[in-house]
Each structure stands twice: as C-alpha cells, then as structure tokens.
Backbone as numpy.savetxt, mean C-alpha at the origin, in Angstrom:
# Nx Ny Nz CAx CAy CAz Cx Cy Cz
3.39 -4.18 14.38 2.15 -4.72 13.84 2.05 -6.20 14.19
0.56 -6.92 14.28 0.63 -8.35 14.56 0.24 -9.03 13.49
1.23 -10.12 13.25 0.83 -10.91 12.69 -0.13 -11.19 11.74
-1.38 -11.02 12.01 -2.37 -10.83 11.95 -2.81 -9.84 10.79
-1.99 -9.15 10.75 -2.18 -7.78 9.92 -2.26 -7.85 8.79
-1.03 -9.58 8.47 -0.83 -9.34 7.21 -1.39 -10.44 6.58
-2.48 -11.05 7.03 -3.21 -12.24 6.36 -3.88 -12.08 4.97
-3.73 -10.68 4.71 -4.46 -10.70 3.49 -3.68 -9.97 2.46
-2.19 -9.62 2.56 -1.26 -9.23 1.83 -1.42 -10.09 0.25
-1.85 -11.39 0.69 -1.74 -12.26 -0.55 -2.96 -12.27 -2.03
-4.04 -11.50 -1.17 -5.36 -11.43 -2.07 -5.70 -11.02 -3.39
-6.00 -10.86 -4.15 -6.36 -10.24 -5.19 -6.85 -8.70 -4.85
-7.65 -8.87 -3.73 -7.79 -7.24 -2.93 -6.97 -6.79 -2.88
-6.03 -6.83 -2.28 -4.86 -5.90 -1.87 -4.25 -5.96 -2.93
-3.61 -6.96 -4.08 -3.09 -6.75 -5.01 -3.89 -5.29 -5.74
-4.76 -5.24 -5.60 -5.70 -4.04 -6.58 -5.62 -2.77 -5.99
-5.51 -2.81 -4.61 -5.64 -1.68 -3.98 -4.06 -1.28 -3.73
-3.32 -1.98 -3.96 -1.38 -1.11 -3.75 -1.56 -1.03 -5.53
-1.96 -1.41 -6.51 -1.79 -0.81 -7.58 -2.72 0.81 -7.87
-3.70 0.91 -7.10 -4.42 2.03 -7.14 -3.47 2.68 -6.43
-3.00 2.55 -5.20 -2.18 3.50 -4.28 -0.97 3.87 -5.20
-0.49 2.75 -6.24 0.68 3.26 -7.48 0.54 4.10 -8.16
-0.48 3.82 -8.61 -1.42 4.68 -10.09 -1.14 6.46 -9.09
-1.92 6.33 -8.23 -2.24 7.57 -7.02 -0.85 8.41 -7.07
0.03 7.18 -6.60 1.87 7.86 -6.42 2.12 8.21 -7.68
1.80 8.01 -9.19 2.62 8.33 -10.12 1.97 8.88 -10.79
0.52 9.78 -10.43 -0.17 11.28 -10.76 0.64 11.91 -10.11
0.54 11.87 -8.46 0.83 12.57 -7.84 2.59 13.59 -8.29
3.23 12.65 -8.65 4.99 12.73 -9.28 4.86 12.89 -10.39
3.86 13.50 -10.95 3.82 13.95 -12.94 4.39 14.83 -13.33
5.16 15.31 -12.15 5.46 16.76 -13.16 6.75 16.97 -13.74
7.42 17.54 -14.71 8.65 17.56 -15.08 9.66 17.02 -15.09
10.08 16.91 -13.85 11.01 16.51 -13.40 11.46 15.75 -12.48
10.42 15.28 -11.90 10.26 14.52 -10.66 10.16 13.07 -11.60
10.49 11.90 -10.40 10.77 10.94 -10.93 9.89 10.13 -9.60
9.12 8.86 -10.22 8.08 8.53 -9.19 8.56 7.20 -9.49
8.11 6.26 -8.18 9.01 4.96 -8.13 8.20 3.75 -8.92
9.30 3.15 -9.71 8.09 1.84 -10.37 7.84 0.96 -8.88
6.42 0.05 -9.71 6.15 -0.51 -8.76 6.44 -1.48 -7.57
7.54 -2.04 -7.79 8.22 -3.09 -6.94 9.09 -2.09 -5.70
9.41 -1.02 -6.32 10.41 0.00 -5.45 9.06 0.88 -4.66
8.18 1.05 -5.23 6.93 1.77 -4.48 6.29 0.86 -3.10
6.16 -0.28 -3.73 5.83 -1.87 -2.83 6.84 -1.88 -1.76
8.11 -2.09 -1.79 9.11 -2.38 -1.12 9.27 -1.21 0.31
8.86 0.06 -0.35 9.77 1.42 0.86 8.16 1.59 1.13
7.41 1.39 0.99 5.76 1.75 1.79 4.86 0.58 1.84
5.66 -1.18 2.21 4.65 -1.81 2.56 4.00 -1.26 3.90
4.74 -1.27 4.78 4.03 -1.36 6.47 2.50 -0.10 6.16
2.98 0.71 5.65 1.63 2.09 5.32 0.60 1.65 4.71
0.92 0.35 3.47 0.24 -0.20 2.52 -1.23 -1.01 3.44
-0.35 -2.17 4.25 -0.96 -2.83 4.55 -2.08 -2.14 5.90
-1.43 -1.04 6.40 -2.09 0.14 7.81 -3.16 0.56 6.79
-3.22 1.07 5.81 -3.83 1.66 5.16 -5.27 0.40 4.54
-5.13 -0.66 4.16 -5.78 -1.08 3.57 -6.72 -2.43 4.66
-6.06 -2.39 5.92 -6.69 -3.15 7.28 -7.66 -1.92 7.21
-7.24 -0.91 7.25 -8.09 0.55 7.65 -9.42 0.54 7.15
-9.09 0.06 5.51 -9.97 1.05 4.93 -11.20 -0.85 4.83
-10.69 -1.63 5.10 -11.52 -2.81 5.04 -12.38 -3.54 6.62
-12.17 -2.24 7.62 -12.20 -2.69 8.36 -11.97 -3.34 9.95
-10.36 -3.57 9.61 -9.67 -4.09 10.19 -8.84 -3.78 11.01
-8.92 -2.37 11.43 -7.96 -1.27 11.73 -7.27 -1.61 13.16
-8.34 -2.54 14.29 -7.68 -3.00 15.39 -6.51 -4.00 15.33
-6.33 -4.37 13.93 -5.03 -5.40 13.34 -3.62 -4.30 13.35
-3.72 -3.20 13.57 -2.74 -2.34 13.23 -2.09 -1.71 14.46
-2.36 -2.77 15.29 -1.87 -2.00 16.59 -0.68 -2.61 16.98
0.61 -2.01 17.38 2.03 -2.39 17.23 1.83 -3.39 18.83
C-alpha cells in the first residue's frame, strides 16, 4: 500500500467506521462459545483490510494499490 493510504487513519471518520466494523465483528462472534476480539486486538490483526476497506468505501480506492 502507499503511503498515501493512510492519511486519514487519524480522523474521527475512520475512528467511527473501525468501531462499526467492531460492533459488525462482535455480532458476527455472538454465539456461545466463540470468543470475538476486543477492540485494540481487532485494530491490531485487521488494520491493512481496515484501512482497504474504508479508502474503498470513501472513495479512494486507487490509494490501495500495493
């Protein structure tokens, strides 16, 4: 990814939109027995998807090219 990609990691946007993608991960892991990751461990093992995902959905998607 360039550089570029991650200019807006810092925003209040993206802060809102990896907590929706949390919220999303820890319906998704409701059931019984399954165990779904708090948020710093959710943040940490799926930034690069986070930030692919949210260039995507704002736009920006030619930022995502390796």
């Amino acid at each position: 990814m360039r550089q570029s990609a991650f200019n807006d990691i810092f925003s209040d946007k993206f802060a809102g939109f990896v907590s929706r993608m949390w919220l999303d991960h820890c319906d998704e892991n409701s059931s019984f027995y399954s165990v779904a990751d708090d948020y710093p461990t959710y943040l940490i093992k799926n930034f690069k998807y986070l930030v692919r995902k949210f260039n995507t959905q704002n736009g920006n998607e030619h930022l995502n090219i390796k």
